[in-house]
N, C-alpha and C positions, 0 to 999 in steps of 0.2 A: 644295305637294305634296298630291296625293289621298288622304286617307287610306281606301283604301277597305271592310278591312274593317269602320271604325266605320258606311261607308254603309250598308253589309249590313246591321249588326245593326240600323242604324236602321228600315231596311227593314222587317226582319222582327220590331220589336217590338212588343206588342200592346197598340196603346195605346187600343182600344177597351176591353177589358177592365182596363185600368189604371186603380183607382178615383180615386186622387190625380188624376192627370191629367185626369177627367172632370168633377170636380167644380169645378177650376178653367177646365174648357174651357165649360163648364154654366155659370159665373159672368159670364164674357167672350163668350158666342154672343151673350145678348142687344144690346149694344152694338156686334155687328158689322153692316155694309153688307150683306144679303143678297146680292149682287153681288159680294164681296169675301171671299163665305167660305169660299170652296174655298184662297186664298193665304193666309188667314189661321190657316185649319187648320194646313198644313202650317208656318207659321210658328209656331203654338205648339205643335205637335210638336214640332219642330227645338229652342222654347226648352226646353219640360220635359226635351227628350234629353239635349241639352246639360248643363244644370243638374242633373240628377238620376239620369244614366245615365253618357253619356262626352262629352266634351268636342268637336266637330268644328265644321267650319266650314258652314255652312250653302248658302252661293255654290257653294264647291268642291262640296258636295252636289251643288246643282242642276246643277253642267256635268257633273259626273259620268253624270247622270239622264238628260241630254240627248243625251249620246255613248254610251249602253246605247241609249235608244231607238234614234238613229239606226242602232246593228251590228244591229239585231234586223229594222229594215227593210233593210237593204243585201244581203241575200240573195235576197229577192224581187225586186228593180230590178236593171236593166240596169246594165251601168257607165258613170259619165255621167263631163264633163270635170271641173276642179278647180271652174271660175268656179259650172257649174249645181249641185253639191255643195256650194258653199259659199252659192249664194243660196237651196237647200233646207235647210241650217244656221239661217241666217239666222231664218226661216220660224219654224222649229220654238218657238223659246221665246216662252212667254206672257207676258203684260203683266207677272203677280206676277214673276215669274223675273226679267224685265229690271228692271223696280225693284229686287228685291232685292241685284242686280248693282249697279244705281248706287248703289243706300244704302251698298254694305259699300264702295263705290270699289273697286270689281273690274272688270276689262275684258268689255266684251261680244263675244262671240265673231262674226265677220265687222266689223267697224265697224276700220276703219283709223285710228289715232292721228296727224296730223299737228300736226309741227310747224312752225308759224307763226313766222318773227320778222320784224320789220319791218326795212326797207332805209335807213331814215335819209339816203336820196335827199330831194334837193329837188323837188318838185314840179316837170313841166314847163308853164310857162304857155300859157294856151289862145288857140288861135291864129283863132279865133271871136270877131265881134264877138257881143254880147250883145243879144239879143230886145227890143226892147221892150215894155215892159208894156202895153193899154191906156189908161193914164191919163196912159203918156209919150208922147205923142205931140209929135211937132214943130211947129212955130207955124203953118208953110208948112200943114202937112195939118189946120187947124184953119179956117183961112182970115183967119189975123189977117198 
């Protein structure tokens, strides 16, 4: 379940002014991926919120994040079918999001769960003879 106004507050807390939170953000920037600091901001946000503010889930955040952005575009856009709405879903979340999705084992939003079980059928046998290799060659095409 979404909790959302913990999103809100998260949203709106000011965690540049927060000196607690900067000094350990200041400890950890050098160690991060320059590539990688924009998801890792938000990932230590979400942990100091968590730990020091209120408690929420940070995935749930994110699809929360995802489904605002998306109402805030759907007023400007035409109305499209369900398929091209949901491969414009699809689109929208970034690399951090979808990892963050697989690490907490939360489902990513458009990817179909199937399941798989095997048939415990016999094999049917192949009704092709088999190739031969070059090096099997027959006596006749050898000339022995």
């Amino acid at each position: 379940m979404m909790d959302v106004p913990s999103f809100q507050m998260f949203e709106s807390f000011d965690f540049e002014n927060n000196q607690h939170f900067q000094t350990g953000w200041k400890a950890i920037e050098k160690l991060i991926d320059p590539q990688k600091k924009d998801s890792e901001y938000l990932r230590a946000k979400a942990f100091y919120f968590s730990r020091n503010v209120k408690s929420f889930d940070c995935s749930q955040y994110l699809l929360w994040r995802h489904k605002k952005q998306l109402e805030q575009v759907k007023p400007d856009t035409p109305e499209k079918d369900d398929t091209e709405q949901q491969e414009h879903e699809e689109k929208e979340l970034s690399l951090a999001e979808v990892a963050e999705l697989i690490q907490n084992n939360h489902p990513i939003p458009g990817i179909v769960s199937v399941d798989v079980e095997p048939s415990n059928a016999e094999p049917t046998p192949s009704k092709l003879t088999r190739k031969l290799k070059p090096w099997e060659t027959t006596e006749s095409e050898c000339g022995m």
